[in-house]
N, C-alpha and C positions, 0 to 999 in steps of 0.2 A: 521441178522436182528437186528436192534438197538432199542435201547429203546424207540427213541423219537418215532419209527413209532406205537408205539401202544397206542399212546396219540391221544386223541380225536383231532382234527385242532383246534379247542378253546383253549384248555390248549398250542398249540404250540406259538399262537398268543400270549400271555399269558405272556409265557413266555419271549418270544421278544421285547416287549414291554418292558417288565422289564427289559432286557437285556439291553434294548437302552435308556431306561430311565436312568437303571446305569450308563450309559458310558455317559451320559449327565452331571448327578451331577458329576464323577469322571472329566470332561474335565473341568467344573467349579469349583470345590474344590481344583483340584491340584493346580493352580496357587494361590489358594486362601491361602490353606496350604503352598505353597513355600515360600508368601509374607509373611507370618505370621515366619514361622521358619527364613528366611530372616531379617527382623524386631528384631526377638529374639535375633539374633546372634550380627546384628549390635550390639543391645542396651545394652548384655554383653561385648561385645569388646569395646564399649566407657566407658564401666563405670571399664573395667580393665582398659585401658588408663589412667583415671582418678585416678582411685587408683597407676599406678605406676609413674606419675607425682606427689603426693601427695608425695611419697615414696622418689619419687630422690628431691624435695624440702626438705623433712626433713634431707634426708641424705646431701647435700648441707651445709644447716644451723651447722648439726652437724661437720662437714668435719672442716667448718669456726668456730667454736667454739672451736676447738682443734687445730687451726692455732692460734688463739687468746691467747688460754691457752699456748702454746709452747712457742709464743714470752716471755710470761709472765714470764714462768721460766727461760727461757733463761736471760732474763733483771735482774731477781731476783740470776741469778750468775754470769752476769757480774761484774767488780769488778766497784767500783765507779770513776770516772775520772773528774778532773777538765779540760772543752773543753778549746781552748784558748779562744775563745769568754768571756767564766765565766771569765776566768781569766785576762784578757786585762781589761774586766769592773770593777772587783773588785778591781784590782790594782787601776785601777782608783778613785774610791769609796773610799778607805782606804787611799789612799796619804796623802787627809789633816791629815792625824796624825801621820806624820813620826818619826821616831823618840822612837815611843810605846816602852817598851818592854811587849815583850809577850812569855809563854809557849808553846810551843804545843807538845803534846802529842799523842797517837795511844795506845791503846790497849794491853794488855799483851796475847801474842798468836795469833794476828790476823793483818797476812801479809797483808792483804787488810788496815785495819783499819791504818798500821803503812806507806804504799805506800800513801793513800790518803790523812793524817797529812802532808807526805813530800810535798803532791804537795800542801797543802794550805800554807805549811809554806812558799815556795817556791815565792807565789805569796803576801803571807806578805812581802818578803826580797824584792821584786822587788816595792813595794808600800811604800818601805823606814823603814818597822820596825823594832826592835833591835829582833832578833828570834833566840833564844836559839836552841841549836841542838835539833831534835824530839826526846822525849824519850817515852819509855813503860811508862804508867802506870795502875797499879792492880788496875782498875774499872771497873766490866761489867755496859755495856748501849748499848742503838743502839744510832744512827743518832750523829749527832754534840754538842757537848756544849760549851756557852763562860761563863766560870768562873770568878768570880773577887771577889777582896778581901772585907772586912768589911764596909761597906756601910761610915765610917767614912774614909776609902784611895779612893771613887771611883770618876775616873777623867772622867765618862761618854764616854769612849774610847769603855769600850767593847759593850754598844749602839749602838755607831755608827757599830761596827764588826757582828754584829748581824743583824743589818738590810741591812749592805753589805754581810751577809752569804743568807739572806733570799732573798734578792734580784736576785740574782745570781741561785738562786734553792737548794742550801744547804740545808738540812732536817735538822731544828735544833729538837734538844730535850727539853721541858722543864723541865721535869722533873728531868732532869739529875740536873738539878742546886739543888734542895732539897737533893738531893741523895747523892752526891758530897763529898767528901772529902774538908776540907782547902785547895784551890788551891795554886801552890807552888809560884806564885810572883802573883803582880798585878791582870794582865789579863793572863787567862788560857786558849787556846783554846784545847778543849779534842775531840779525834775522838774516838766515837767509833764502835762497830760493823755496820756491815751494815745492816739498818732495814727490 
């Protein structure tokens, strides 16, 4: 004998009712619940999405910011070169004053400084000027100087060598002209370190 038979028929009904009443809201809520957890799950998987887009953007920007910086140092140890372009123009530029004499110099210790004198001296001789062999000399600076003597010898030559160094892309120094030792003739042009 089972249980339910000793239940009044009212209490059976009773219960059946509820039974199917359950099974009514469970047939309406599951889908209600699936839509709901559905719903939930999308709307964390777009906002992961969204966070690992955010992610490879930054990482992207950072990637290229260390591509930037590379080139950078890279540039900053290449050694300095006069292209032919600088140097076909500047020849050009300095011809009307052929003739000049002028120093030039490079650095004491600094094979860069004393290779890049060569190639400026190189395209003063080809622009006609009287160019002393490149010597060292003991002065730290960075970048370029045109030296010239006591304002009472100046022929306005290293003027014009200054706005053809500038012209060309040459980094002059100005400083360097305060700093400067008595340059050794006329016009001095001084190399030095690379800035």
């Amino acid at each position: 004998m089972s249980l339910l038979s000793n239940l009044p028929s009212g209490w059976l009904l009773t219960i059946e009712s509820v039974l199917r009443a359950g099974s009514f809201v469970c047939a309406i809520l599951a889908p209600i619940l699936g839509l709901g957890y559905w719903y939930v799950s999308t709307y964390r998987s777009s906002q992961e999405i969204t966070s690992v887009r955010q992610d490879l953007t930054k990482a992207r920007k950072d990637a290229e910011e260390a591509r930037k910086e590379t080139a950078e140092i890279r540039a900053q140890q290449e050694p300095r070169k006069l292209s032919p372009t600088q140097r076909e123009r500047l020849v050009g530029l300095l011809s009307e004053a052929k003739g000049t004499e002028i120093f030039v110099t490079g650095t004491v210790g600094s094979l860069e400084s004393m290779q890049y004198a060569t190639q400026l001296a190189e395209a003063l001789r080809q622009a006609g000027w009287n160019v002393k062999d490149v010597l060292q000399w003991d002065v730290y600076f960075s970048g370029v100087a045109v030296l010239e003597a006591p304002a009472s010898e100046r022929s306005g030559v290293a003027g014009l060598l200054r706005n053809g160094l500038k012209s060309v892309g040459v980094v002059l120094n100005p400083m360097a002209y305060a700093e400067a030792q008595e340059p050794p003739g006329p016009i001095h042009l001084a190399v030095g370190v690379k800035p």
